[in-house]
DRENLUM-625195 format. One record per residue (C-alpha): residue in one letter; residue number from 1; x, y, z. Coordinates in steps of 0.5 Angstrom, whole numbers, padded with zeros to 4 digits. Each point is the difference from the previous one (the first is absolute). Last residue first. Layout:
<pts>
r,k,px,py,pz
A,NUM,X,Y,Z
...
</pts>
This chain:
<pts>
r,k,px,py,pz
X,374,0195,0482,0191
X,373,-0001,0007,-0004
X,372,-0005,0000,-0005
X,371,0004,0001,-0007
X,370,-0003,0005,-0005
X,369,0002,-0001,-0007
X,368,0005,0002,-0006
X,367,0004,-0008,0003
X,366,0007,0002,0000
X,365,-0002,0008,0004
X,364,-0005,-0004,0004
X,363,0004,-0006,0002
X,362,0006,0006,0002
X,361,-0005,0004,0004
X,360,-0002,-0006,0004
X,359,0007,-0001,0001
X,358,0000,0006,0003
X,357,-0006,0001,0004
X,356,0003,-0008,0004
X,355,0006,0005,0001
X,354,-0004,0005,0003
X,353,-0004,-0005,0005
X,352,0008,-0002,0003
X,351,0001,0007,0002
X,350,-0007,0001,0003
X,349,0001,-0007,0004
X,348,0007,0003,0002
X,347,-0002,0007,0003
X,346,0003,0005,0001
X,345,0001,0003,0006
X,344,0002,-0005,0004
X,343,-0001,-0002,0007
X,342,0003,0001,0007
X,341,0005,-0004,0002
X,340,0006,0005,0003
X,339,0006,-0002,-0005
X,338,-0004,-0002,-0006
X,337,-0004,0006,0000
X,336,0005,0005,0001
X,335,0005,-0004,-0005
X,334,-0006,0000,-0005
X,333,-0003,0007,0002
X,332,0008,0003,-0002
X,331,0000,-0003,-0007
X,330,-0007,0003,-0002
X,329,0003,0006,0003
X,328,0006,0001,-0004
X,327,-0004,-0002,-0006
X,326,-0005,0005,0001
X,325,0005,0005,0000
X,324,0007,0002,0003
X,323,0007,-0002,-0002
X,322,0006,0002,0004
X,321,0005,0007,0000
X,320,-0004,0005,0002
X,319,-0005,-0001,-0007
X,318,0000,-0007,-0004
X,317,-0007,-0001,-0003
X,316,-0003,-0008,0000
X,315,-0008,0001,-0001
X,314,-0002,0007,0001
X,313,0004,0006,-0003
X,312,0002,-0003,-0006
X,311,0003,0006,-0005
X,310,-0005,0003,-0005
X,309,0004,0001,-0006
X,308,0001,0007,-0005
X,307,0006,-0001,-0005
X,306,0005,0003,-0004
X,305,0002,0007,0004
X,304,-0003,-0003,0007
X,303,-0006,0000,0002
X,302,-0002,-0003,0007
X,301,-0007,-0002,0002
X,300,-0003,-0002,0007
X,299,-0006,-0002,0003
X,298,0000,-0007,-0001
X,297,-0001,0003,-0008
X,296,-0006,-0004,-0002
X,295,-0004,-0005,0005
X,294,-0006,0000,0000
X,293,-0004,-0004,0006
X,292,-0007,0000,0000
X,291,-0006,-0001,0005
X,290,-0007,0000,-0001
X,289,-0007,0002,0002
X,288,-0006,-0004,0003
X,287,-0001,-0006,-0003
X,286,0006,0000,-0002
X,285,0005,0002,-0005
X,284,0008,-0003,0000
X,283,0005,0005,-0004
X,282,0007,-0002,-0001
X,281,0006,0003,-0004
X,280,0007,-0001,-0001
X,279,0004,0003,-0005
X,278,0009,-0003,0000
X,277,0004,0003,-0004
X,276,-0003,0007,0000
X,275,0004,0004,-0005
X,274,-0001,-0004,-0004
X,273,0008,0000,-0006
X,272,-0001,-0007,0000
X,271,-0007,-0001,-0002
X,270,-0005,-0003,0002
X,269,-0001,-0008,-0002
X,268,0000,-0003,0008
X,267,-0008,0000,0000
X,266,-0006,-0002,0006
X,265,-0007,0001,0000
X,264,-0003,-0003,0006
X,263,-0009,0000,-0001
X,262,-0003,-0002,0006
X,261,-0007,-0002,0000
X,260,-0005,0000,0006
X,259,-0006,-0006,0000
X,258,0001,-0002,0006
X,257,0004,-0006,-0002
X,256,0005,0004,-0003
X,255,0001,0001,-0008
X,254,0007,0001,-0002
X,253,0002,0005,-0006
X,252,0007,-0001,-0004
X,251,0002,0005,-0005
X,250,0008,-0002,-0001
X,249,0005,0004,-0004
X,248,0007,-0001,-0004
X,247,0000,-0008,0001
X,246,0006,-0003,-0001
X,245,0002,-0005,-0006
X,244,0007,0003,-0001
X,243,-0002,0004,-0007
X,242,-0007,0001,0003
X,241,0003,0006,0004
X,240,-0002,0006,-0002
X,239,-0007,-0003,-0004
X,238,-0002,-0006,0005
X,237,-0008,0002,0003
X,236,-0003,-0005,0005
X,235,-0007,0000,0003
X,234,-0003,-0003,0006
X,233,-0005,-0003,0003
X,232,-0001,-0003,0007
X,231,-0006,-0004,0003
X,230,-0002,-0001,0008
X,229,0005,0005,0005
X,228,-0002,-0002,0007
X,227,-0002,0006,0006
X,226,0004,0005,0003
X,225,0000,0004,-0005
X,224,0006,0005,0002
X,223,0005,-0005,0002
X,222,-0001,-0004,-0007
X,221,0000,0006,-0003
X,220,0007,0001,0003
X,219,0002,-0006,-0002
X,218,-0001,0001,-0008
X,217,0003,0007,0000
X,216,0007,-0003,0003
X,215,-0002,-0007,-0005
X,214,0001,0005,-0005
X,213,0007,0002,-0001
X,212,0004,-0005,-0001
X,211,-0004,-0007,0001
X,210,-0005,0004,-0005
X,209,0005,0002,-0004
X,208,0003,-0007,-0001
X,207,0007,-0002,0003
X,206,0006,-0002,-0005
X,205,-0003,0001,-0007
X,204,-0002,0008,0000
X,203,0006,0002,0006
X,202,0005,0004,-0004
X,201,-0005,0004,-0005
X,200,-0006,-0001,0003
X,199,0004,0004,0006
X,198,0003,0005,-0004
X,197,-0007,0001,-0003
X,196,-0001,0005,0006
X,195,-0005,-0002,0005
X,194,-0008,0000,0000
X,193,-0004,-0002,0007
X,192,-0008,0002,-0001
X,191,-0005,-0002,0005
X,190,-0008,-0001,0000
X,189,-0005,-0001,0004
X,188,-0008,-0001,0001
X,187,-0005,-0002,0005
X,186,0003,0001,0007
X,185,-0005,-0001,0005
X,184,0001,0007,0004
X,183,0004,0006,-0001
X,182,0002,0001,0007
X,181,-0001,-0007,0003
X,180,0006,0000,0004
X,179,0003,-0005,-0004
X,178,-0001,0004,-0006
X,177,0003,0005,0003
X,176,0005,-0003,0003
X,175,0003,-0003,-0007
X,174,0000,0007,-0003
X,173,0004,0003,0005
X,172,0005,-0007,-0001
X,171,0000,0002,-0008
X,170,0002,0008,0002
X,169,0005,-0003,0005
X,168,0004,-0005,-0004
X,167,0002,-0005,0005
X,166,-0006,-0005,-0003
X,165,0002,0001,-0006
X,164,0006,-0003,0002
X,163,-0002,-0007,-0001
X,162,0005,-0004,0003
X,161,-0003,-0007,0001
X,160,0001,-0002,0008
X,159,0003,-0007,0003
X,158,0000,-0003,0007
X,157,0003,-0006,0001
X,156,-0003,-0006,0004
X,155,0003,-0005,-0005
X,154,-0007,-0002,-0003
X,153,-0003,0007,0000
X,152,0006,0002,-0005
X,151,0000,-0006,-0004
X,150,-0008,0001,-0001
X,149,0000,0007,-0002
X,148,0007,-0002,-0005
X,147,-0005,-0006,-0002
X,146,-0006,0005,-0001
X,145,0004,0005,-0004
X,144,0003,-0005,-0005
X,143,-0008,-0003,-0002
X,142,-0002,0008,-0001
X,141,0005,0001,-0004
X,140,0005,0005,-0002
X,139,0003,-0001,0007
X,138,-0001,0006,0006
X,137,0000,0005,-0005
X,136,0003,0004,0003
X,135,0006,0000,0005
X,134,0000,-0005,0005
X,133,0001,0002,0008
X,132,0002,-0008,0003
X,131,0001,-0001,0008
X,130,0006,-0006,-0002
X,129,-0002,-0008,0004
X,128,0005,-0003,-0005
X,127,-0006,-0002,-0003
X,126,-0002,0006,-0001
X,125,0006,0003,-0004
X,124,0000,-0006,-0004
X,123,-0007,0000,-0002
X,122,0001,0008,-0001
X,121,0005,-0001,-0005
X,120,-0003,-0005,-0004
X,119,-0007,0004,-0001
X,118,0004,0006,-0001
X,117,0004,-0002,-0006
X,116,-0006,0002,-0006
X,115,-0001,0006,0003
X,114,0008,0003,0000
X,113,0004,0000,0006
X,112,-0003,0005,0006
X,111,-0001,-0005,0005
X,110,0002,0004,0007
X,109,0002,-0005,0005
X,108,-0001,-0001,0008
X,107,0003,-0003,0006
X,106,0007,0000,-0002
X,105,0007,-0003,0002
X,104,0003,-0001,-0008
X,103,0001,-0008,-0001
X,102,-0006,-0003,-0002
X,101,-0003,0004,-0003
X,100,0005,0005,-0004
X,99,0004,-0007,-0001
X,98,-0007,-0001,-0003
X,97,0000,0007,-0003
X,96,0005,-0002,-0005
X,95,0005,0006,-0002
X,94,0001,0002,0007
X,93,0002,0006,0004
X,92,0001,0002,0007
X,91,-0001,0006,0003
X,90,0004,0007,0000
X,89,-0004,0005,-0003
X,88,0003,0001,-0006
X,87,0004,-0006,-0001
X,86,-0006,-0004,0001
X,85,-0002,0004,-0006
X,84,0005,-0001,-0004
X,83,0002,-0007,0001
X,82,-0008,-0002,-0002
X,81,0001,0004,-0007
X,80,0006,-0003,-0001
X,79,-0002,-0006,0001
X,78,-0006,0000,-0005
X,77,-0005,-0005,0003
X,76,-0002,0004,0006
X,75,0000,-0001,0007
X,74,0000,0005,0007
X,73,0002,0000,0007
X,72,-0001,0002,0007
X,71,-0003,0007,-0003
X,70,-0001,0001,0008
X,69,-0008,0003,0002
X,68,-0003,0004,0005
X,67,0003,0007,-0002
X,66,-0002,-0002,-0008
X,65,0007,0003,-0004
X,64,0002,-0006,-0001
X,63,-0007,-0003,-0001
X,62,-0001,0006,-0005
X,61,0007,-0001,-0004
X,60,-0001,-0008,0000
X,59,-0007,0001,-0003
X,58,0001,0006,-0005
X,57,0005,-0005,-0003
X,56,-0005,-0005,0000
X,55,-0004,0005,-0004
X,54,0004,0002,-0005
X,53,0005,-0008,0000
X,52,0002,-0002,0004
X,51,-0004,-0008,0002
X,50,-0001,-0003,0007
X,49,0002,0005,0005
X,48,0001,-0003,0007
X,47,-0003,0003,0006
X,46,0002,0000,0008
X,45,-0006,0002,0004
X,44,0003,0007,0005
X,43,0000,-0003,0007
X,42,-0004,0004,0006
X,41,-0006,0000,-0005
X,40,-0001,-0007,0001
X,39,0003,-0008,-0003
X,38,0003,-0002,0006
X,37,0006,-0004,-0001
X,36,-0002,-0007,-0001
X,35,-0007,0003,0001
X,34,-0002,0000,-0006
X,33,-0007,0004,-0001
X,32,-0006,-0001,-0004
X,31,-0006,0004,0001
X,30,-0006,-0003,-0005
X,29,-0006,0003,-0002
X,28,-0006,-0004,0000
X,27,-0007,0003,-0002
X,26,-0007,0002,0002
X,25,0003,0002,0007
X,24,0006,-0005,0001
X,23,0006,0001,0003
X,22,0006,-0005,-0001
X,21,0006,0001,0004
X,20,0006,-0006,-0003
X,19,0007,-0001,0004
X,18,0006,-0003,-0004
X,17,0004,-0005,0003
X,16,0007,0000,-0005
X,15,0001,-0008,-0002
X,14,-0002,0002,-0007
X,13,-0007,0002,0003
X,12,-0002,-0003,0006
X,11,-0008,0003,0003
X,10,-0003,0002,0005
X,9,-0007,0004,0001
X,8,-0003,0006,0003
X,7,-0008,0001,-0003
X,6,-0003,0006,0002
X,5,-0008,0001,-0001
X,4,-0002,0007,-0001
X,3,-0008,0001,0001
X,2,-0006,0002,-0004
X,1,-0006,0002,0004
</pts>
């Protein structure tokens, strides 16, 4: 008979006493709450946003919106960018996210800087005993990922990796099945994730396609499977884009330890004039049946006199007045989580596994072979 074990424990955390409740049942999951002013759902957690650009900017509008939630502060390196927002919804703002850290009054940050900036964001953050949500890719190496887990335990903070893919209802349907067992031992997936050229174009260099738009599909596969990815061989192909060095497509097939095989393909070459912009997909076959997630139109097209388009219906859409989406919610379940304890959706082993995939694939691609994954 299985039994859930309770340990209550006490501890100092920058001169602040925290309390710690740790359930275990097959694994530990931490509840941490401060009890300098009483960290639950009668006070709204206190957020500061670290970074403005698209998606920080989402993030400081959905926490000012969020009923249980204040946008106490926000921090980018662009001045004006930080002044304009703190103007907007009337908090403070900074250009160094130290001061941010060390001076604003917050119990939590969203990390929504540049990949290669989190690992330095979240050490700090955490160590100043601040309840982290980290936009993905949690870092861009599994060396990186490990020590923002480890600073954040370290500290008694709790800390969640925003993969919003498990905000998005088609994809979180698809989860409960194969949880259920509705379609069996998964032996097969594939996943699809293109964009428009634009994004090559303005982000080929700076950040990689696989920490842009892959590692979305590479943690959700992680979440299907259920099991350790073992080998991973990927393909490149650079035609629009190989004046700036950046990939146009990239094939990659990763082989799981129970003998499954994932195939993700992923591209950001289409052209500008796509009515799609995004196109997503998802297939998982099992045993004993199959799942998939197409996504085309989100439900809605519009033709105008010079264009046909598909607006988002689904990840950050604005309608009555506030931003709605898988975004939204994703952001909402952290502060809800945080403030009352409970787990998690996402899941930080998954999230590490993906960027350890990840640079497997970029071993892979420099090498021509296949690469076991450590």
């Amino acid at each position: 008979m299985k039994k859930d074990i309770f340990i209550l424990t006490m501890q100092t955390v920058n001169d602040k006493m925290q309390i710690k409740l740790v359930w275990k049942q097959n694994e530990f999951i931490n509840a941490h709450a401060n009890t300098e002013r009483g960290l639950t759902m009668q006070n709204p957690l206190r957020i500061g946003v670290i970074g403005l650009g698209l998606i920080g900017g989402l993030h400081a509008r959905i926490v000012h919106e969020c009923p249980n939630a204040v946008l106490a502060a926000v921090t980018d390196i662009n001045e004006g960018a930080a002044r304009a927002a703190a103007e907007r919804y009337g908090c403070q703002w900074y250009a160094d996210f130290r001061r941010m850290c060390d001076e604003a009054a917050l119990d939590a940050v969203c990390i929504c800087t540049p990949d290669q900036f989190h690992l330095e964001n979240a050490l700090y953050a955490a160590k100043k005993g601040l309840h982290l949500l980290i936009e993905k890719p949690i870092a861009t190496t599994e060396r990186e990922a490990r020590e923002i887990t480890a600073a954040a335990a370290q500290a008694g903070v709790r800390m969640m990796v925003a993969h919003v893919l498990h905000f998005d209802p088609r994809y979180a349907k698809l989860q409960e099945a194969i949880d259920q067992g509705e379609i069996g031992d998964v032996i097969h997936m594939f996943f699809r994730r293109t964009n428009p050229r634009s994004n090559g174009r303005r982000l080929g260099g700076k950040v990689s396609i696989f920490h842009f738009i892959g590692v979305h599909d590479f943690e959700m596969m992680c979440s299907y499977m259920k099991c350790r990815p073992l080998r991973a061989y990927c393909q490149r192909v650079s035609k629009v884009n190989a004046d700036i060095g950046c990939e146009d497509t990239v094939i990659s097939t990763i082989t799981f330890e129970n003998g499954a095989v994932a195939t993700i393909e992923l591209c950001w070459a289409l052209p500008e004039n796509s009515a799609l912009g995004i196109n997503t997909y998802a297939e998982v076959v099992g045993v004993k049946g199959a799942g998939y997630v197409t996504i085309m139109d989100q439900g809605v097209s519009l033709i105008t006199e010079s264009n046909v388009y598909y607006p988002d219906t689904l990840h950050w859409p604005e309608y009555n007045g506030r931003i709605q989406g898988d975004l939204k919610e994703e952001i909402h379940h952290f502060v809800t989580a945080t403030l009352d304890g409970t787990p998690y959706i996402t899941n930080t082993e998954h999230a590490i596994t993906a960027v350890k995939i990840i640079e497997a694939c970029f071993k892979s691609i420099e090498t021509g072979l296949p690469v076991d994954i450590q």
